[in-house]
Backbone as numpy.savetxt, mean C-alpha at the origin, in Angstrom:
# Nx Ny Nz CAx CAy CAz Cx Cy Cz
12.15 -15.44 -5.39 10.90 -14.76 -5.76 11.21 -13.53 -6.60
10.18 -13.11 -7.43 10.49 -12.21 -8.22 8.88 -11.50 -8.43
9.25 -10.19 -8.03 8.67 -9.12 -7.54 8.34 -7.67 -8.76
7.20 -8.28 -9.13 7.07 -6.66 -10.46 5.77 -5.52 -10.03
7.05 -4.66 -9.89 6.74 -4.18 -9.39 6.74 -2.24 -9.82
6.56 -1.42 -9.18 7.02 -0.04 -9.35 6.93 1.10 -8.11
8.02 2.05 -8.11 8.47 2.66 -6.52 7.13 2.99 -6.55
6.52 4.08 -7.39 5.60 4.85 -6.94 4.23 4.02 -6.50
4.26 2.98 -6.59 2.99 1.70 -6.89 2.52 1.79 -5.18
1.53 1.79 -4.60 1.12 2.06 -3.31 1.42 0.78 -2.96
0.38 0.05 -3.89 0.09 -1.62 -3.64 1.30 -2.47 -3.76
2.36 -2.02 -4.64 3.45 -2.83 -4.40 4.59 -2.67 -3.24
4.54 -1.23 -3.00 5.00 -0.33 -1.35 4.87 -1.50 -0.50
3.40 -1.60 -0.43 3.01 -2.33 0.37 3.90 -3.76 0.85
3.82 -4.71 -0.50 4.36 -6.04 -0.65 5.90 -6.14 -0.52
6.60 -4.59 -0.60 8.01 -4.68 -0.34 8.33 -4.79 1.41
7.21 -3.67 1.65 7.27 -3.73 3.45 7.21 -5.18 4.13
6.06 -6.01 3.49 6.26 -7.22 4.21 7.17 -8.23 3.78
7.57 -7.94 2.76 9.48 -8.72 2.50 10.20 -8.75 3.40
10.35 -6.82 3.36 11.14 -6.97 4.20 11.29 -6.85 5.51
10.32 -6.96 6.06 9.79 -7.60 7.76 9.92 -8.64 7.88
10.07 -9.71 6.86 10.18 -11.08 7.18 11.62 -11.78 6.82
12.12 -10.78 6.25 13.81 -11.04 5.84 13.78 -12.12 4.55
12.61 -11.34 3.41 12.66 -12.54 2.45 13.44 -11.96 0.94
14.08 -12.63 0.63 15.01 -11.39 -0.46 14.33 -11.53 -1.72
14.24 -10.98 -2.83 13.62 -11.16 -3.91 13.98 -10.21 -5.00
13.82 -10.64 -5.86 14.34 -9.82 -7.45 13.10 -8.81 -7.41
13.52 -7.50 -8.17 12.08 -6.27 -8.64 12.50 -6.29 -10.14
11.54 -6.60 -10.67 11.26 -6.21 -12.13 10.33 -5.31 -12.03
11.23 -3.55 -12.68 10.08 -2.58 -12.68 9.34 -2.35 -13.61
8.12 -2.13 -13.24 6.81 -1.83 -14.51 6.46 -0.61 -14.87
6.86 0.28 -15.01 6.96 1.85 -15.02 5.57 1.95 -15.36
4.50 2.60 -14.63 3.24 2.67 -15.06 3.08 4.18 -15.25
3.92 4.73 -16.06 3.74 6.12 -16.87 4.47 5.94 -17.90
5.80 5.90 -17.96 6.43 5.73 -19.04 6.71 4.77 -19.79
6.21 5.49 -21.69 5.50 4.64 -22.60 4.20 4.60 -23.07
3.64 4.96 -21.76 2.55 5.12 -22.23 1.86 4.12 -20.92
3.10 3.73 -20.15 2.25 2.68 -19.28 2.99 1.47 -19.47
4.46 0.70 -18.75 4.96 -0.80 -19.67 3.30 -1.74 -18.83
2.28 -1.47 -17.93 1.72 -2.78 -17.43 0.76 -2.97 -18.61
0.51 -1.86 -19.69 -0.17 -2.35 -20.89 0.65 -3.28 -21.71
1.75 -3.55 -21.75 2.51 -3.67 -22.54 1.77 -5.57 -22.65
1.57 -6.24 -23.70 1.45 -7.38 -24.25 2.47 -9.02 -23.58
3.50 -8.49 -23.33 4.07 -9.04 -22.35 4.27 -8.71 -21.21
3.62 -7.78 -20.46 3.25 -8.07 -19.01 1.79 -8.51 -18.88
1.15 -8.07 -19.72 -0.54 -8.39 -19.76 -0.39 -9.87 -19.64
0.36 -10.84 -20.19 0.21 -12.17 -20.29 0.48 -12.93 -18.61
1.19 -12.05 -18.04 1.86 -11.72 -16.63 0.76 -11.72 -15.70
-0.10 -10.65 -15.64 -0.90 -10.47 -14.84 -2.02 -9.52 -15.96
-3.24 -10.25 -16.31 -4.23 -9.88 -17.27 -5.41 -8.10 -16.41
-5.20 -8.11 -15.21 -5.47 -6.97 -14.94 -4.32 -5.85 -15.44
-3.56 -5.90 -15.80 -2.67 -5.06 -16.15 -1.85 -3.92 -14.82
-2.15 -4.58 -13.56 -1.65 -3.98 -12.42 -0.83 -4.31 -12.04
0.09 -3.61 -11.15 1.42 -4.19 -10.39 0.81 -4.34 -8.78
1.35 -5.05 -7.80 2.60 -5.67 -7.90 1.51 -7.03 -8.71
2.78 -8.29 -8.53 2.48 -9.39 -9.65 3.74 -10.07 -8.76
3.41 -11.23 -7.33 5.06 -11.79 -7.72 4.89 -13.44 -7.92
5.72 -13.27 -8.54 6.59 -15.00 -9.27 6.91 -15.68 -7.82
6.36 -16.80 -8.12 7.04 -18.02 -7.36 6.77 -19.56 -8.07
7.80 -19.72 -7.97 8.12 -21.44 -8.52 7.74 -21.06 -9.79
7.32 -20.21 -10.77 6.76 -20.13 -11.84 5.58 -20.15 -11.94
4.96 -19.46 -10.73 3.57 -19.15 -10.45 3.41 -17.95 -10.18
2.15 -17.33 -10.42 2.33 -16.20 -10.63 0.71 -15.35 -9.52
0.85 -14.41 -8.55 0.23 -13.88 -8.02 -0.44 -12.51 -7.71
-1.18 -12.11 -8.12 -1.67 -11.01 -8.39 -1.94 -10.47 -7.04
-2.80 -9.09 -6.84 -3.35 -8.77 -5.38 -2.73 -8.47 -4.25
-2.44 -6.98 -4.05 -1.27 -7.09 -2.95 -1.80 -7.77 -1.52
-3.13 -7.89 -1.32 -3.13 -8.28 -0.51 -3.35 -9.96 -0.17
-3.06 -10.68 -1.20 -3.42 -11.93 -1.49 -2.20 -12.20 -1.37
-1.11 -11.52 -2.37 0.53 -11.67 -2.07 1.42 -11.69 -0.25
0.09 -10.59 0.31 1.37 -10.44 1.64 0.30 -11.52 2.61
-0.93 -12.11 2.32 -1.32 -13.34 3.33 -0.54 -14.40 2.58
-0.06 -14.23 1.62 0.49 -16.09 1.25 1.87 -15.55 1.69
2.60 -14.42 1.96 3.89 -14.36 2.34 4.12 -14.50 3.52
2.40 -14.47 4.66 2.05 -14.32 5.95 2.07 -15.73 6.44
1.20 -16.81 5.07 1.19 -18.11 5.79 2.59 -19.17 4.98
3.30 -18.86 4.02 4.37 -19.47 3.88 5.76 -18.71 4.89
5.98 -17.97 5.13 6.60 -17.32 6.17 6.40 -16.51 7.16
6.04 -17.64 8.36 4.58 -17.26 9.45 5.56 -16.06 10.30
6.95 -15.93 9.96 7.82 -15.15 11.41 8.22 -13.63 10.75
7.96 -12.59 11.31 7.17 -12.39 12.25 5.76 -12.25 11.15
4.63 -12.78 12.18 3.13 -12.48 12.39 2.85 -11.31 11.34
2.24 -10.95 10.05 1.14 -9.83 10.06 -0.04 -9.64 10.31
-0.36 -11.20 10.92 -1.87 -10.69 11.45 -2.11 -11.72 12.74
-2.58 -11.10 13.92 -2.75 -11.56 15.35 -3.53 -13.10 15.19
-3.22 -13.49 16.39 -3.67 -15.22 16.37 -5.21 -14.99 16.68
-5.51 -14.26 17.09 -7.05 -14.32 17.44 -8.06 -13.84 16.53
-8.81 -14.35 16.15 -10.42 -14.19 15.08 -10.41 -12.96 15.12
-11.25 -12.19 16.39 -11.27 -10.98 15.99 -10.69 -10.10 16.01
-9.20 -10.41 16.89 -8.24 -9.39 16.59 -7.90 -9.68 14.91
-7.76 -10.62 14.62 -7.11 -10.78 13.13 -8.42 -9.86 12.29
-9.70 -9.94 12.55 -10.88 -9.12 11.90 -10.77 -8.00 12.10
-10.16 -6.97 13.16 -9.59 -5.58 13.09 -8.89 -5.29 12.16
-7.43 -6.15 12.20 -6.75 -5.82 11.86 -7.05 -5.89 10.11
-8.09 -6.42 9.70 -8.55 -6.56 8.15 -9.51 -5.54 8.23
-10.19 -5.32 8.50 -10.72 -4.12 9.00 -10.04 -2.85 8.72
-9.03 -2.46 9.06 -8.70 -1.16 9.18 -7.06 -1.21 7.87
-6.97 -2.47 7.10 -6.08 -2.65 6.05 -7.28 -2.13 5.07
-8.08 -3.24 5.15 -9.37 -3.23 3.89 -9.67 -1.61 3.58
-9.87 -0.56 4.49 -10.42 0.13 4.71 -9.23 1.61 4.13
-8.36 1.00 4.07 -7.74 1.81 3.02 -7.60 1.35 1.75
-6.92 -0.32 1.25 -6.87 -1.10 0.49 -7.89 -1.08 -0.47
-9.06 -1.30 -0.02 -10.52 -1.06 -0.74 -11.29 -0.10 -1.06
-11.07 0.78 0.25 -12.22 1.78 -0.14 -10.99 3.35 -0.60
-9.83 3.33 0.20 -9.36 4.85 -0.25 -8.86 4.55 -1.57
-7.76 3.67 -1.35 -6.82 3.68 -2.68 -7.25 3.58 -4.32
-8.21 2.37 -4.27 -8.75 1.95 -5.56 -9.69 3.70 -6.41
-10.20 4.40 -5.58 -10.75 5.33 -5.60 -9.45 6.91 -6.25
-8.46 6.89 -5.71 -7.71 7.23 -5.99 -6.23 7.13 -6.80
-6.29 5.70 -7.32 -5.26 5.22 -7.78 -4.96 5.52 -9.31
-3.60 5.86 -10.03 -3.25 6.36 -11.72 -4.63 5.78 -12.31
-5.12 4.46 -12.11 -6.09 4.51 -13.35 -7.39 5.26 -13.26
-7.94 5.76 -11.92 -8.61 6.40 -11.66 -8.28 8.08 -12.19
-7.50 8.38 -11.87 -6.63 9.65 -12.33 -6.83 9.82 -13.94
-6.42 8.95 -14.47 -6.50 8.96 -16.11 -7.97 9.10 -16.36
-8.52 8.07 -15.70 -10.06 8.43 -16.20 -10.69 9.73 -15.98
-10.26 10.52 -15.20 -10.80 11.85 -14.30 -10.32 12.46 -15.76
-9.33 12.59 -15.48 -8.24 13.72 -16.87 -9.02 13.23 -18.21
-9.39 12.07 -18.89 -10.46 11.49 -20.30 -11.55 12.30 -20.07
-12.04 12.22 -18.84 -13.19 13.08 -18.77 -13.57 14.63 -18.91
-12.26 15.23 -18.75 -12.31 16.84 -18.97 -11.71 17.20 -17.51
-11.29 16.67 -16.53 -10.94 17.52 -15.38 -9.70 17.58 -15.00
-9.06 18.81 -14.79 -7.78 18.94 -14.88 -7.20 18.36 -13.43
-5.55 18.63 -13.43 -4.69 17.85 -12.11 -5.05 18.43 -11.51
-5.57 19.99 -11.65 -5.95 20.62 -10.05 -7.45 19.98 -9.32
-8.45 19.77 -10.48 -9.17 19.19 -9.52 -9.25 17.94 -8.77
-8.25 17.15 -9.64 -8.47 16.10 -9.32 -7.39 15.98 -7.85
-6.23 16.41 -8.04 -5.52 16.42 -6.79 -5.83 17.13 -5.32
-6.38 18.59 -5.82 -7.41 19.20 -4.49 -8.00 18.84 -4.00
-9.37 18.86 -4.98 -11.00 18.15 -4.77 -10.64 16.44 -4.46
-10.85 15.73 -5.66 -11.08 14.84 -5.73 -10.42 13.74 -4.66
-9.02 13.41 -4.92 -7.38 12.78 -4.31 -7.73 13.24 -2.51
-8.15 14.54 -2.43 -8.20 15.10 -1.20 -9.14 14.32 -0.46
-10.13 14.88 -1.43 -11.62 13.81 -0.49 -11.67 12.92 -0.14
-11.50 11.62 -0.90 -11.51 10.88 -0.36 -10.50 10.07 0.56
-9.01 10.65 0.59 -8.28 10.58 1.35 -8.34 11.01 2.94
-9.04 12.22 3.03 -9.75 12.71 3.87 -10.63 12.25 4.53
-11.34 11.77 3.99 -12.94 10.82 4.60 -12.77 10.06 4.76
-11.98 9.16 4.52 -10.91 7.26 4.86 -10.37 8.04 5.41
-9.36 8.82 6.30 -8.60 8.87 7.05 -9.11 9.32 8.46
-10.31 9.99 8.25 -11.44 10.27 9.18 -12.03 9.08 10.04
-12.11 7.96 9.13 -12.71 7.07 10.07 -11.56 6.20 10.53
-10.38 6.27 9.67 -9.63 5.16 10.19 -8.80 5.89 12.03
-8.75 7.32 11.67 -8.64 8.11 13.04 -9.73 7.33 14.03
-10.41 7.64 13.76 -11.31 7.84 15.26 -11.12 5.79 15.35
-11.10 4.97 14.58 -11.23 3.75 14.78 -9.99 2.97 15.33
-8.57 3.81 15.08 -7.37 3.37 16.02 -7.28 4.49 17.32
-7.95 5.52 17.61 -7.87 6.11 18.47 -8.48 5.78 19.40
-9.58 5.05 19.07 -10.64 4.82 20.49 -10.05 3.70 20.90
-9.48 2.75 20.44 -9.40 1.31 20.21 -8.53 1.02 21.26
-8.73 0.11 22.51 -7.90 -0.05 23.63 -6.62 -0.89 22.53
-6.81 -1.67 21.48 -6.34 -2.72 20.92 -5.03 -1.97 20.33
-4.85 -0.41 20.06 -3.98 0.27 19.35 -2.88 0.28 20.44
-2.03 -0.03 20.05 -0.37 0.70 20.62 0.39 1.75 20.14
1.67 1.17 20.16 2.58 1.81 19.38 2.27 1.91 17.34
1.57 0.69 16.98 0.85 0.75 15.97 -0.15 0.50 16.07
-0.67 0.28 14.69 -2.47 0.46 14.55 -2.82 -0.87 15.44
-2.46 -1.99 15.43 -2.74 -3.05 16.55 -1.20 -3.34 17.42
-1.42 -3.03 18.46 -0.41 -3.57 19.42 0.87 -2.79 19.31
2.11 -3.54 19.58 3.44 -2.94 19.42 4.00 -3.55 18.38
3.91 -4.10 17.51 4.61 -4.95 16.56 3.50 -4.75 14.75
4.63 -4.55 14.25 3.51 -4.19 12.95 2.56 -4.88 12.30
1.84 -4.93 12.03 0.77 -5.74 10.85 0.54 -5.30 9.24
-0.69 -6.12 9.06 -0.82 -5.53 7.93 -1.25 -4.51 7.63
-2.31 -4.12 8.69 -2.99 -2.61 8.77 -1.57 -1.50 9.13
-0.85 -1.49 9.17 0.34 -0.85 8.93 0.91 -0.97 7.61
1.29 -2.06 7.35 1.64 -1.87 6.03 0.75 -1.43 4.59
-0.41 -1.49 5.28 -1.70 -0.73 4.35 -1.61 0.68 4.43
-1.22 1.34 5.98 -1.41 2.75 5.99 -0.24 3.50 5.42
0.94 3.37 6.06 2.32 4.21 4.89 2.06 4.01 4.10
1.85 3.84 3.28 1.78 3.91 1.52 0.82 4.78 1.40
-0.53 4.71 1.99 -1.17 5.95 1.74 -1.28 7.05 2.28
-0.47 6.86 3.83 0.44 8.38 4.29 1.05 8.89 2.97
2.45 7.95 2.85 2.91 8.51 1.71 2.10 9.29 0.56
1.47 9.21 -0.09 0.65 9.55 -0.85 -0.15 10.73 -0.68
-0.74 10.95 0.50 -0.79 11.83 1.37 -0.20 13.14 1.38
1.33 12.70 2.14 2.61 13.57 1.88 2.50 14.02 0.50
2.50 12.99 -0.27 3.01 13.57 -1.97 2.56 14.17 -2.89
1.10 14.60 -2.50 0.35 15.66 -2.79 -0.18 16.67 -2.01
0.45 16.70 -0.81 0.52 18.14 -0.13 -1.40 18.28 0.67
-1.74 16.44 0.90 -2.92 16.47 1.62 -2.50 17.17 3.29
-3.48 17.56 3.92 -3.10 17.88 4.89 -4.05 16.84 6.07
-2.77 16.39 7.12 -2.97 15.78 8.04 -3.08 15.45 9.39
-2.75 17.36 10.00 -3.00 17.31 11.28 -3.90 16.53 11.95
-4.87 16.44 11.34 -6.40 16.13 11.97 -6.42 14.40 12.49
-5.36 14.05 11.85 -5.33 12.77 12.25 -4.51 12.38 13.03
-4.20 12.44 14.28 -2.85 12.78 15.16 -2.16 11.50 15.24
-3.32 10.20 15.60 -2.61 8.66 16.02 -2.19 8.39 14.59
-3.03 8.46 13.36 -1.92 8.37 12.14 -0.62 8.56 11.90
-0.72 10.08 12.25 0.68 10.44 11.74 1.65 9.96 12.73
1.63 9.64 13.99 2.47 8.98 15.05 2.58 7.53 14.91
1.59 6.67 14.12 1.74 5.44 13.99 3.15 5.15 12.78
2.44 6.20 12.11 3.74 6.10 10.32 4.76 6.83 10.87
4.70 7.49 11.71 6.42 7.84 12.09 7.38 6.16 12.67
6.31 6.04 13.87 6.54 4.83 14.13 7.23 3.80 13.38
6.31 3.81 12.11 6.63 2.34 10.92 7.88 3.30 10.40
8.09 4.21 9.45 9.27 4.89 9.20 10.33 4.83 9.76
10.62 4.48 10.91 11.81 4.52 11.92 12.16 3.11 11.99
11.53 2.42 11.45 11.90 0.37 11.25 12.54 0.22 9.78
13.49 -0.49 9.94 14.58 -0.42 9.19 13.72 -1.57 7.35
12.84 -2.08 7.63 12.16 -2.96 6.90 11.20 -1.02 6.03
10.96 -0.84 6.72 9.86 0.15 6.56 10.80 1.62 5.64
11.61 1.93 6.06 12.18 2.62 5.42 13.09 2.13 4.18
13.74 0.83 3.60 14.28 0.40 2.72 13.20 -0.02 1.56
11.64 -0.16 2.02 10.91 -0.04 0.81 10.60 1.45 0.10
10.78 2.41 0.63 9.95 3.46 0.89 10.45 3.34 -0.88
9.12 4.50 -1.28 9.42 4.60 -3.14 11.06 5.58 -3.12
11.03 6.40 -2.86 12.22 7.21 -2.92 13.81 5.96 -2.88
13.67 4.86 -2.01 14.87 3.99 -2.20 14.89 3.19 -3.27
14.19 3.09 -3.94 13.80 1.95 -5.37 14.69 2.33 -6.79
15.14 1.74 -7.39 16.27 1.96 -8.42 14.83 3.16 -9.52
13.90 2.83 -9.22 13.02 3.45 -10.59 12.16 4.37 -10.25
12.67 5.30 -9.09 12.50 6.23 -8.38 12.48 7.62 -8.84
13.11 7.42 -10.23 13.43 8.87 -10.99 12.67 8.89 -11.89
């Protein structure tokens, strides 16, 4: 398999974590989505994946867009271990509280969002204070109180063993961290991503280990 991808990429963070939870090895072709001007504009990756986003991975000479479309087909072609529980509505939590960063924080906050803020007249401070803050803040607000109450939470956001709603949340901890959001307020968060951080799958994706890290 072959994996294009980039460290700083949330959504591709993501698709490395469930690699490597499942012990699946794979090539990274990086897409540097700053320098140049951007390579996912570039004419030959566009032909790649026509949204012009990363991740993107190759198989058999097929090609898959969507990180989260990528880590259920990596979920049902390599069922061991599990990212999502055998039961309906446990498996509906656990999409639930992925979606809920996946959909509503990230897309809201993600480089192309950023660029558009900055076209518009508003500088990095607002957008990283105000803007990056808010809504990181207000998704992290509900996803608190929704693994905190939850008899269903363990050691992670469902149970003792990771999912996908884990591999949805580090990446936007990270992110978090990397603009100096502040996160006391969310206590089972920050104890869940310590949690995932201390798993040896979880820390070998992190962006900082990635060859295109600089």
């Amino acid at each position: 398999m072959k994996l294009y991808d980039y460290a700083y990429s949330s959504a591709g963070y993501r698709v490395r974590i469930a690699m490597n939870l499942k012990g699946i090895p794979f090539e990274r072709s990086s897409i540097h989505l700053v320098k140049n001007g951007g390579q996912q504009h570039s004419p030959t990756y566009k032909a790649i994946n026509p949204q012009e986003l990363v991740p993107t991975l190759e198989v058999d000479g097929h090609l898959i867009g969507q990180s989260l479309a990528v880590i259920e087909y990596l979920d049902e072609t390599h069922p061991t271990p599990p990212l999502l529980p055998n039961y309906p509505l446990e498996r509906a939590r656990v999409r639930q509280l992925a979606n809920l960063i996946a959909c509503d924080i990230h897309p809201i906050n993600n480089l192309s969002s950023r660029h558009r803020l900055k076209e518009m007249g508003h500088s990095d401070d607002e957008i990283m204070t105000k803007w990056y803050a808010h809504w990181i803040t207000r998704g992290f607000a509900a996803l608190e109180q929704l693994v905190a109450a939850a008899k269903e939470t363990g050691r992670f956001c469902h149970g003792d063993a990771p999912t996908l709603a884990d591999i949805c949340l580090v990446p936007q901890m990270a992110n978090a961290y990397r603009f100096k959001i502040a996160v006391e307020a969310f206590p089972t968060l920050v104890r869940i991503d310590k949690a995932c951080r201390e798993l040896p799958a979880f820390a070998a994706a992190a962006p900082e280990k990635q060859s295109d890290a600089a």
